[in-house]
VEXVEXDREN-434463 format. One line per field, with one value per residue (C-alpha): residue number from 1; residue in one letter; x, y, z. Coordinates in steps of 0.02 Angstrom, whole numbers, plus 50000, padded with zeros to 5 digits. Example, Ala and Ser with C-alpha at 12.3 -4.5 7.8 and 13.67 -1.06 7.14 Angstrom:
BEGIN
resi = [1_2]
resn = [a_s]
c1 = [50615_50684]
c2 = [49775_49947]
c3 = [50390_50357]
This chain:
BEGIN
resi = [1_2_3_4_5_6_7_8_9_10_11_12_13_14_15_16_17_18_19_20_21_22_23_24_25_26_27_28_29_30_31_32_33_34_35_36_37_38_39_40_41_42_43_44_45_46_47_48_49_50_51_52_53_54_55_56_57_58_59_60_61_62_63_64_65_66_67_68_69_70_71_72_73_74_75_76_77_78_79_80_81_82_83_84_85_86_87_88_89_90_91_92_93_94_95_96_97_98_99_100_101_102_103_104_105_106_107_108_109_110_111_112_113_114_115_116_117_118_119_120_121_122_123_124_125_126_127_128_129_130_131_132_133_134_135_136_137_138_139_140_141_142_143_144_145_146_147_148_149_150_151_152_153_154_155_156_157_158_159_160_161_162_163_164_165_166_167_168_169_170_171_172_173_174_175_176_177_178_179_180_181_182_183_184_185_186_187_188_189_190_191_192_193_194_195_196_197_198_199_200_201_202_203_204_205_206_207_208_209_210_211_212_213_214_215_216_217_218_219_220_221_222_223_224_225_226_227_228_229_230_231_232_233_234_235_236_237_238_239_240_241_242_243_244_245_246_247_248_249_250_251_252_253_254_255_256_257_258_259_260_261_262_263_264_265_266_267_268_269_270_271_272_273_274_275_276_277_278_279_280_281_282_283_284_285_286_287_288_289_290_291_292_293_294_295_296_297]
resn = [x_x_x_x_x_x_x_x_x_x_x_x_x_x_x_x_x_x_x_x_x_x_x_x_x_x_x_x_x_x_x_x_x_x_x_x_x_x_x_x_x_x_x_x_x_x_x_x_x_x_x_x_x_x_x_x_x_x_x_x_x_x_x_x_x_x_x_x_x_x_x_x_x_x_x_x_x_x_x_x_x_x_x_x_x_x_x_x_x_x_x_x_x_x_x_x_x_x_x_x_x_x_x_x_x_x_x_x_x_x_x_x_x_x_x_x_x_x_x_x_x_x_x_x_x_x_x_x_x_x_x_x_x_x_x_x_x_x_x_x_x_x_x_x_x_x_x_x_x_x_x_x_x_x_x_x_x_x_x_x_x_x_x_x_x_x_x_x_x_x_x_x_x_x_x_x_x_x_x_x_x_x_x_x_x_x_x_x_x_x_x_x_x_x_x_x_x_x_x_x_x_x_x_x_x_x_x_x_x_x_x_x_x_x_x_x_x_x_x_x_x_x_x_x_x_x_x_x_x_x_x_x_x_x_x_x_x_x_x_x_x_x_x_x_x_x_x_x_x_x_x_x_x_x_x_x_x_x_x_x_x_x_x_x_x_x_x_x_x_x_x_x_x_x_x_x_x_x_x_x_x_x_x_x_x_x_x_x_x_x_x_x_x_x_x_x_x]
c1 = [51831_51771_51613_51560_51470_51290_51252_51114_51213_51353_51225_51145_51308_51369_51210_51233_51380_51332_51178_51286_51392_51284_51195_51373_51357_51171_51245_51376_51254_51147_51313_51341_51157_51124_51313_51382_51269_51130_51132_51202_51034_50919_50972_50971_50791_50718_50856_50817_50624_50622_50731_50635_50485_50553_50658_50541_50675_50649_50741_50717_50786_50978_51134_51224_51352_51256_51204_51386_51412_51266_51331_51494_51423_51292_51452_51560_51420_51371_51556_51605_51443_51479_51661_51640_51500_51616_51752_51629_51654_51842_51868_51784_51701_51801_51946_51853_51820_51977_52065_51930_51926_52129_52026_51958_52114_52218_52100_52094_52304_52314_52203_52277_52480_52561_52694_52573_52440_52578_52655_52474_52453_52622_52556_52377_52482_52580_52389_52340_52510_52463_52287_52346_52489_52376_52260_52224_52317_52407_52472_52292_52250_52068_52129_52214_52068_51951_52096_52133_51931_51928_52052_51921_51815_51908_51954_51777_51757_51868_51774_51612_51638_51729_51570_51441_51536_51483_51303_51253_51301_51227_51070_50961_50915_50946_50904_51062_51097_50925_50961_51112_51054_50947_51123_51208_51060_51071_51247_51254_51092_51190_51284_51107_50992_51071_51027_50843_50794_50890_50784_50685_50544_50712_50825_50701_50688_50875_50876_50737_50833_51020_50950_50859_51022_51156_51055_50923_50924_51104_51078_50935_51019_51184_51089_50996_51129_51244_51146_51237_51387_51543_51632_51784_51710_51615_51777_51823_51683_51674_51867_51770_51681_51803_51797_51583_51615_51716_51594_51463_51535_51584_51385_51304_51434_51533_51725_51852_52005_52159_52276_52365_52219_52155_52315_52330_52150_52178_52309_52209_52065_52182_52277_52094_52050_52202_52177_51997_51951_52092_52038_51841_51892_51981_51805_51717_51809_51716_51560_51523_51453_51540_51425_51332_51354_51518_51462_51544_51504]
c2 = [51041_50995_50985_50812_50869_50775_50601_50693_50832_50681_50580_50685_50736_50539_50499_50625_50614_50412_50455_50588_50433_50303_50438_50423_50231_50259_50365_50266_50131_50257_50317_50171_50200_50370_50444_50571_50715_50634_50554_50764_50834_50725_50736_50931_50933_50846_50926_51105_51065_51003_51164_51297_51226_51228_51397_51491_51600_51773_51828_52005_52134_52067_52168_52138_52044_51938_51875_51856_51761_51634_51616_51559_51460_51375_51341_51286_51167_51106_51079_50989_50866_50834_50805_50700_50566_50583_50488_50351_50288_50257_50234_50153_50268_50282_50308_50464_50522_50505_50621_50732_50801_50864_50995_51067_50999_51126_51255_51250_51251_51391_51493_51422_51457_51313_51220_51069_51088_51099_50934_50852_50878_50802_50659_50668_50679_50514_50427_50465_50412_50256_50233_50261_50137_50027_50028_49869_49958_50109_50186_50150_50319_50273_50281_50444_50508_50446_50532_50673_50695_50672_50802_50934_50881_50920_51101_51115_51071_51219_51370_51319_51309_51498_51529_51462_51571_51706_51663_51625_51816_51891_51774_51726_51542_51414_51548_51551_51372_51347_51502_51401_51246_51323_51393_51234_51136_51273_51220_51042_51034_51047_50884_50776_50829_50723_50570_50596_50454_50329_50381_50263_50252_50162_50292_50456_50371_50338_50513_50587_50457_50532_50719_50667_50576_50681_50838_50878_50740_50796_50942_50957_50852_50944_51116_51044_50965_51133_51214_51131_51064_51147_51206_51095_50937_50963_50998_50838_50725_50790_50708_50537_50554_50448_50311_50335_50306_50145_50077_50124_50071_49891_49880_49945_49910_49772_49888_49801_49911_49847_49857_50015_50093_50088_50146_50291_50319_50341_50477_50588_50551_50590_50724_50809_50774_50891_51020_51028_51017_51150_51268_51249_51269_51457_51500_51458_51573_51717_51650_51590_51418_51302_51292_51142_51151_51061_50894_50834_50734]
c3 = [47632_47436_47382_47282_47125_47115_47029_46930_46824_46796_46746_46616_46551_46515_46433_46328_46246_46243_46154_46045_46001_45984_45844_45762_45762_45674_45570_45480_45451_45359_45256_45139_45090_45042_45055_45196_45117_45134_45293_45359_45255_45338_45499_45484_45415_45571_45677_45618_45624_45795_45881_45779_45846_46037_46017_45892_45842_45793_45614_45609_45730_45730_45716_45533_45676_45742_45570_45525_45693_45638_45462_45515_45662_45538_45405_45529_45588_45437_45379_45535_45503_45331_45343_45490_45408_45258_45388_45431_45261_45277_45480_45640_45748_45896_45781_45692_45846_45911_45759_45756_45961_45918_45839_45997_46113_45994_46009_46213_46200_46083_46218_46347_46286_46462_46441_46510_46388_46259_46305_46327_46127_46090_46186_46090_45934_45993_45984_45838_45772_45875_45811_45607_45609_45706_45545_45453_45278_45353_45209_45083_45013_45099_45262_45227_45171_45335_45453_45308_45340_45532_45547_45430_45540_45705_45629_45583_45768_45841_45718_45779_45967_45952_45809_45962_46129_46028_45954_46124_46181_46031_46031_46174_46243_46086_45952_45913_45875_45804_45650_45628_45607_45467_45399_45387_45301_45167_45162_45150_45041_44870_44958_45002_44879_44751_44862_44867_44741_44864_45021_45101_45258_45348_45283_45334_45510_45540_45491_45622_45754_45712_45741_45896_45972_45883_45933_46017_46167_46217_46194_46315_46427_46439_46463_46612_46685_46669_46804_46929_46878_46862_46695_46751_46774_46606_46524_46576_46529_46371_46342_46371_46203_46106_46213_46207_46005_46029_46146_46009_45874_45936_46012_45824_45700_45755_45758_45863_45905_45919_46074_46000_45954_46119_46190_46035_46108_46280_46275_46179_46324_46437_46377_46315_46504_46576_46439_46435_46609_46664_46504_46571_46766_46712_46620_46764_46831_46772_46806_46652_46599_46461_46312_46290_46101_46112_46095_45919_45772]
């Protein structure tokens, strides 16, 4: 006999990576404004703000590890941001997205080492092959650079979910993620602070918006709804976040994908779905509980 796995937790889950998304779509119109290091600094100000004051994180009594574990976490974090806004400026969204979740589908293969997950990234590979031919210019050097940038993005992706599995043992609750946060700010600021002349009372609030959607609302959201629902369906949900970024970008920006960018698209949903979701069922395994920190972008 199975077990159906509540509304609620499934629920939470899709409006979270919708609202994770539809931060993305905010995002890119903040871009052209103040550049990719800006629109990264401001949203790690209010991001950073907001969990220190909800995790009140405590700085002194760490192991030298654990400070290594949230420097590279914080790096890898602020990295992945910056690389990823950096996209915006050359791709649409869902195609960004797209590129950028190979970096955590080859992650879940390498640990995983089957012949099905193996072939599941050929066929991931296949769409993005799909979605880069299917560009307007192909062969631009800009739209080299958005997938070239994507694909930093996607690595950046892979060191910071292996940089969070371990923050969360060393650090309890979301202090962790909220030291980290403070990390990566100090590591994108040399990017954004060059930007400050150009920001606005619009820009700022795009800004407190993007952390609040990007950040802490999914965040919340996914933690809440992890208390019930299983590490394998999770796995799998999460594989729907490129088709969340199409559906925001055509809603805020206006993108239109093609037919073989939609097909490019929805082999690397599906092939994330049977890597991701059979990688997440074997951690649940040993009682332990995806981390919600996996939400990209």
């Amino acid at each position: 006999m199975t077990t159906r796995t509540p509304a609620r937790p499934l629920l939470l889950v899709l409006t979270a990576i919708v609202s994770v998304q539809f931060g993305g779509a905010l995002a890119a119109t903040l871009v052209p404004e103040i550049g990719a290091g800006g629109s990264v600094t401001l949203r790690l100000v209010f991001a950073t703000a907001i969990l220190w004051a909800i995790a009140r994180p405590r700085v002194r009594g760490h192991r030298r590890a654990a400070w290594l574990t949230v420097l590279g976490f914080g790096a890898a974090l602020g990295l992945m941001n910056l690389a990823f806004y950096s996209s915006l400026a050359h791709l649409p969204i869902g195609v960004a997205v797209t590129v950028e979740f190979l970096g955590p589908l080859a992650l879940a293969t390498a640990l995983s080492r089957r012949l099905r997950d193996l072939a599941a990234v050929v066929a991931a590979a296949v769409g993005v092959v799909l979605i880069s031919e299917a560009l307007d210019t192909p062969f631009a050097d800009v739209e080299w650079t958005g997938l070239g940038l994507a694909a930093l993005a996607g690595a950046c992706w892979a060191a910071y979910i292996l940089a969070s599995g371990r923050a969360g043992r060393e650090f309890p609750k979301l202090e962790g993620l909220a030291l980290a946060m403070a990390v990566a700010l100090v590591v994108t600021l040399p990017f954004g602070v060059t930007s400050l002349p150009d920001w606005t009372g619009e820009s700022v609030a795009k800004g407190l918006g993007i952390a609040v959607l990007s950040s802490v609302l999914p965040y919340s959201l996914e933690l809440a709804a992890l208390r019930t629902l299983s590490p394998r369906v999770f796995g799998i949900l999460l594989s729907l976040e490129p088709a969340a970024a199409a559906l925001a970008g055509l809603v805020v920006l206006g993108q239109r994908l093609g037919h073989l960018q939609l097909l490019g698209m929805a082999l690397v949903v599906l092939a994330s779905a049977l890597v991701m979701g059979a990688g997440q069922r074997r951690a649940g395994q040993g009682d332990e509980r995806p981390d919600p920190a996996l939400s990209g972008g």
